[in-house]
DRENTI-191627 format. One record per residue (C-alpha): x, y, z. Coordinates in steps of 0.02 Angstrom, whole numbers, plus 50000, padded with zeros to 5 digits. Layout:
XYZ ...
***
This chain:
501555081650861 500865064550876 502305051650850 501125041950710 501175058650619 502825062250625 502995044350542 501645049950426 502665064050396 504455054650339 503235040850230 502585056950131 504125064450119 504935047350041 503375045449928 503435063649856 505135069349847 506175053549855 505445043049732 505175053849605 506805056649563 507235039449498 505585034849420 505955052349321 507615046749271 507055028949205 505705036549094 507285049049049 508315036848985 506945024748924 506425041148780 508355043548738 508485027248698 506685025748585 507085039748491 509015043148451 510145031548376 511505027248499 513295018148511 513494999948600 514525009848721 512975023748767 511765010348788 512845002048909 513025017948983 511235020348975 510975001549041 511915005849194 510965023249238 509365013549235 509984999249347 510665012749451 508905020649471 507995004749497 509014998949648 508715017749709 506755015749706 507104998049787 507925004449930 506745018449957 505245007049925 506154994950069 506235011550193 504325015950141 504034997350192 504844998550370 504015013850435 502455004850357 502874990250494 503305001650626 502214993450747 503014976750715 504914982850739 504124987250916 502964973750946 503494964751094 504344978851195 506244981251242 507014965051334 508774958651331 509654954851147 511604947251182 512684959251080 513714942751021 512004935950949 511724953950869 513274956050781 513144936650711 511444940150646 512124955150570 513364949850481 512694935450434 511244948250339 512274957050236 513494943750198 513314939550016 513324958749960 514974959350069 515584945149966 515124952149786 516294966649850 517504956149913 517314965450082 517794958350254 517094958050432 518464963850566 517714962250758 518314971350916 517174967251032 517684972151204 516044969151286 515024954551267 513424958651376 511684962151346 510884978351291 508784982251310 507844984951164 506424977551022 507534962650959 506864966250771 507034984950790 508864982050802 509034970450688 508444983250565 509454996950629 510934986850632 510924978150449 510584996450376 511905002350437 512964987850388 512304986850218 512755008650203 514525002450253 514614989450117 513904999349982 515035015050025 516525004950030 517905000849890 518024983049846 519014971349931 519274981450075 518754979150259 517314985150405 517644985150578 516314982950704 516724986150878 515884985151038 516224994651188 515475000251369 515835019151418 514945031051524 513685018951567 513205013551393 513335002051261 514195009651102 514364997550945 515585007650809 515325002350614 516905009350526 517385006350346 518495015850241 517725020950099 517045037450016 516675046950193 515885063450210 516435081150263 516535083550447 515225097250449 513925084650370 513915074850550 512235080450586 511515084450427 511555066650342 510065062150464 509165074150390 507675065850341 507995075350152 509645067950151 509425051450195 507845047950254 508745028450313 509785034250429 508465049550506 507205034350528 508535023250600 509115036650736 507235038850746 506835022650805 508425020850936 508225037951020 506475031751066 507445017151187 508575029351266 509815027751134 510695038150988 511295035150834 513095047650787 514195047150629 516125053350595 517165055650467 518895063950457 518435070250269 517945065450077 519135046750038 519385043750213 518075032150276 516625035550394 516085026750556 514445023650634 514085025050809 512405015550909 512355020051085 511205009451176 510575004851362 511204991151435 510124978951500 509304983051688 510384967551780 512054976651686 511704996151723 513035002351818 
***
């Protein structure tokens, strides 16, 4: 398969099956609420569902954009991004949901070199998968980026400790019918030589995100 079709393929998949789901359950909640008489207390309830929904066809509507600019997260080619400057930029991104949430920014960064890639592809990678670990995480709590070199590569960890997943899901959550985010994300690295991996020790107990990328050519061992 061509790899435009294949991206063809995860933008029809968002569009068909995705985004039905919450435009369904806004016109779902928008009858019960023309034609029953309801408590304060159900139409806050109801309120909230339809908030709920809205933000879901705004995130998929944000994914629908980005394989939409596909060409521009690779415009350019791959040359040297500092890992410091990365994790700044980052950070920086995603900072004011992390403060409505009261959630803070831990670093371990135990290498500080230079990996080989589109600069705005991983900037998109990398602010998805810090905005997952903010909106999967309790309040005032805390995510820990870390930075590492091992077996010849570059592997950035995002850990937070909130809801998690069952072990046997590893694999499965990149499905691109189980969150078609993260399938695009690994998508887009594994075409640089790189991979995209996620753990979790159960349900409760956190998850953590793994990038493995290239370092630059001057670094390779």
């Amino acid at each position: 398969m061509h790899p435009i079709d294949d991206w063809r393929k995860d933008l029809y998949a968002l569009l068909s099956h995705d985004l039905r789901t919450p435009i369904r359950n806004i016109q779902t909640f928008a009858e019960i609420l023309g034609k029953q008489l309801l408590s304060e207390q159900q139409i806050k309830e109801i309120a909230a569902n339809i908030f709920a929904s809205a933000e879901e066809q705004h995130y998929i509507l944000e994914h629908a954009l980005n394989i939409l600019r596909i060409d521009d997260f690779q415009q350019g080619g791959a040359y040297p991004m500092s890992l410091t400057t990365l994790i700044e930029e980052s950070v920086e991104a995603v900072a004011s949901l992390a403060k409505a949430k009261s959630i803070h920014f831990e670093k371990n960064v135990q290498y500080e070199g230079f990996t080989e890639m589109p600069s705005q592809l991983l900037r998109q990678v990398m602010n998805n998968l810090l905005s997952n670990a903010v909106k999967f995480s309790n309040p005032d709590s805390t995510v820990t980026i870390g930075v590492r070199r091992q077996w010849g590569a570059i592997l950035i960890d995002i850990a937070d400790t909130g809801i998690g997943f069952r072990p046997e899901w590893e694999e499965s959550l990149f499905d691109r019918y189980n969150s078609l985010g993260l399938h695009f994300n690994r998508k887009l690295i594994r075409q640089y030589q790189g991979d995209l991996s996620a753990h979790s020790s159960g349900e409760g107990k956190g998850a953590t995100f793994t990038l493995c990328l290239p370092p630059a050519a001057e670094e390779k061992e």
